[in-house]
C-alpha positions in Angstrom: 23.5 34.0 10.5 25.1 30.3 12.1 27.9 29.3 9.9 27.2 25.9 8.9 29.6 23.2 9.8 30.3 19.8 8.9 29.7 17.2 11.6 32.1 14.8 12.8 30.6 11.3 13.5 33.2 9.6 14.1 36.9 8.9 16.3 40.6 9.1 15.2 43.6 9.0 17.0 44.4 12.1 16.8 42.6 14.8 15.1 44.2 17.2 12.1 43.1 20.5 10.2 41.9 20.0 6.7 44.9 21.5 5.3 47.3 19.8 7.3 46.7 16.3 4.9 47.9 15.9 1.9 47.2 14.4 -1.1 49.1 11.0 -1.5 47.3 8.9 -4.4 47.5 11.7 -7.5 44.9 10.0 -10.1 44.8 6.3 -9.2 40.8 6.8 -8.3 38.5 8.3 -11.0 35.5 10.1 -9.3 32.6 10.5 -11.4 30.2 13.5 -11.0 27.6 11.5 -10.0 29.3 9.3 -6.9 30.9 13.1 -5.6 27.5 14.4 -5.6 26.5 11.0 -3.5 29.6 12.1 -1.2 28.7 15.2 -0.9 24.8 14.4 0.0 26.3 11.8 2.5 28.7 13.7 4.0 25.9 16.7 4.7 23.4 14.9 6.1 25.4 12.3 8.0 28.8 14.1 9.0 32.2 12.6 8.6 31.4 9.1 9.2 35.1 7.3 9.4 38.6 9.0 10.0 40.9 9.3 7.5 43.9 6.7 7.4 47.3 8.7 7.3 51.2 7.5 6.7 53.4 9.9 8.5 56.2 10.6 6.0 58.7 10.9 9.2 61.3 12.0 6.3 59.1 14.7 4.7 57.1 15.1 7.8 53.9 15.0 5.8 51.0 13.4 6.4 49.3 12.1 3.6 46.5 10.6 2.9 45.7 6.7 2.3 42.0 6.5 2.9 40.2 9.7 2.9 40.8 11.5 -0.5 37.5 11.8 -2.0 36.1 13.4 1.6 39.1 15.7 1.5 38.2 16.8 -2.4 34.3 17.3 -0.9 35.4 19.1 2.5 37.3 21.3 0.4 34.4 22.1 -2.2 32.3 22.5 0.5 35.2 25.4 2.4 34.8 26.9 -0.6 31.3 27.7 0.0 31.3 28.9 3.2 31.0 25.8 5.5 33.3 25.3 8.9 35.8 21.9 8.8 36.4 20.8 12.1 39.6 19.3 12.7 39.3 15.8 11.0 39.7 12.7 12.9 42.8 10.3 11.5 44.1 7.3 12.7 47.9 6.5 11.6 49.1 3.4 9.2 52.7 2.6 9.6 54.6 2.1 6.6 58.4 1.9 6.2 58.5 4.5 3.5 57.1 5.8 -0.5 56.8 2.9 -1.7 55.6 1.1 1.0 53.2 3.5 1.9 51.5 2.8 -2.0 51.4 -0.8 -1.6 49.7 -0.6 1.7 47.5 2.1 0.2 46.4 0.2 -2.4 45.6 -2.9 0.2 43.4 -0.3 2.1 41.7 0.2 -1.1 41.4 -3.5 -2.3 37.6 -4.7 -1.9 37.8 -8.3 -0.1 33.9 -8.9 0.2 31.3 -7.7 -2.1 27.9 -6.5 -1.7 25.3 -9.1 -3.7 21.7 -7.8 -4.3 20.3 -10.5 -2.4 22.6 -9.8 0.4 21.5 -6.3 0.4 17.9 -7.5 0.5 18.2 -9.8 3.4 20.2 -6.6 5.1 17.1 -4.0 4.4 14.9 -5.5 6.7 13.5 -2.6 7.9 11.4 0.2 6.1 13.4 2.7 5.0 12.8 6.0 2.1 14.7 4.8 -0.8 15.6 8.3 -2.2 17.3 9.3 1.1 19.1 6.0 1.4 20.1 5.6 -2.0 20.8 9.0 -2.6 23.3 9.1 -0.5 25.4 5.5 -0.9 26.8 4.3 -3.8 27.2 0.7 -4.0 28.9 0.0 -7.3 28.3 -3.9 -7.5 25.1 -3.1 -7.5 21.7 -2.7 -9.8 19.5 -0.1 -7.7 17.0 0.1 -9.9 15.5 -3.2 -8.2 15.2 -1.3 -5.3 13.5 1.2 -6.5 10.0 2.7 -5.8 8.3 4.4 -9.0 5.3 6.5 -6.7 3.5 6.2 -3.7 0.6 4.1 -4.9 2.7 1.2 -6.1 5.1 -1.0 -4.6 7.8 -2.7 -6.6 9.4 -6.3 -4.4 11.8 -7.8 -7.1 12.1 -11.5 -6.9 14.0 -13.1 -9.7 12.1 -13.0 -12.5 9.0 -11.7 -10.5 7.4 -8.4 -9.5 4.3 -7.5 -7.5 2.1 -4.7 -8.0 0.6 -3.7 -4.6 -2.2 -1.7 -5.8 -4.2 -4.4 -7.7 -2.5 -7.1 -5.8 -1.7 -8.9 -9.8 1.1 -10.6 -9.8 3.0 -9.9 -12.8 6.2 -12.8 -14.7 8.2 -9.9 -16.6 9.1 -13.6 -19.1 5.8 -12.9 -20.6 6.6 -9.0 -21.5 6.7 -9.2 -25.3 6.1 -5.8 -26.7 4.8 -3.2 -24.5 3.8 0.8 -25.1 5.6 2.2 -21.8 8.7 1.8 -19.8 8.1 2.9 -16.3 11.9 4.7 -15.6 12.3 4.1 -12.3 12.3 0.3 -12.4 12.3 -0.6 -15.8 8.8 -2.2 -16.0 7.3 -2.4 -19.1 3.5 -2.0 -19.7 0.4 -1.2 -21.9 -1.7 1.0 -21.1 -5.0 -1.0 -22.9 
């Protein structure tokens, strides 16, 4: 039987074993169970997408990790289990020393733009299977739900305050919904049945 191994998608400067990196941040991030399981899909159907950022301690002669940590928690899971880690791409960050290192650390981890549902609209322009996109991503800034499809026979495209059913071609103002029987729960719509 192949042993199954993670695919690297992606260039570093220099490339490292798994168990050469080290844990640098302790518990500043909280990772839910449902955004590791989006890692995890991500990371298994699309490889390693970016290296990890590393600061050479040149005192401790460590290299820990700055950008990377919830990949390194997966790739180890996922060890654990059987699959092959390559060597893992990194590329360095300089940084004078500790404490340093953490305020840089926590610049790599600051979040500059933000992702806007319309933005993300304009962006998927192309036709694409929502359950293996979405699946896979997390985007916290954002609803998903207005993205989503409920089944193949009907086609939810979310304007503001506006959604069109594809099948019977009605067009449908949710402002009118006053008290309805079901709540469709992949989008939220709310209908009668009568």
């Amino acid at each position: 039987m192949a042993k199954k191994e993670i695919v690297i998608n992606c260039k570093g400067l220099a490339t490292f074993a798994l168990s050469e990196l080290n844990e640098f941040q302790g518990e500043l991030k909280e990772r839910s169970p449902e955004r590791k399981k989006k890692l995890r899909k991500s990371i298994l159907k699309d490889g390693l997408l970016a290296p990890f950022f590393i600061w050479e301690d040149l005192e401790t002669a460590k290299l820990n990790i700055m950008d990377g940590h919830s990949r390194r928690v997966i790739l180890n899971e996922l060890k654990s289990e059987g699959w092959s880690i390559p060597q893992i791409p990194i590329v360095f960050i300089e940084a004078d020393n500790v404490e340093d290192a953490k305020v840089k650390l926590l610049a790599i981890s600051s979040q500059y733009g933000q992702v806007t549902e319309e933005g993300l609209k304009g962006f998927l322009n192309f036709e694409y299977d929502h359950n293996e996109l979405f699946g896979s991503i997390e985007l916290p800034s954002i609803d998903m739900s207005v993205f989503e499809i409920d089944d193949d026979s009907t086609t939810v495209n979310v304007t503001e305050h506006t959604r069109e059913i594809k099948n019977t071609g009605r067009e449908v103002d949710l402002n009118d919904f006053e008290n309805f029987q079901h709540k469709c729960p992949g989008c939220g719509l709310e209908y009668n049945t009568k």
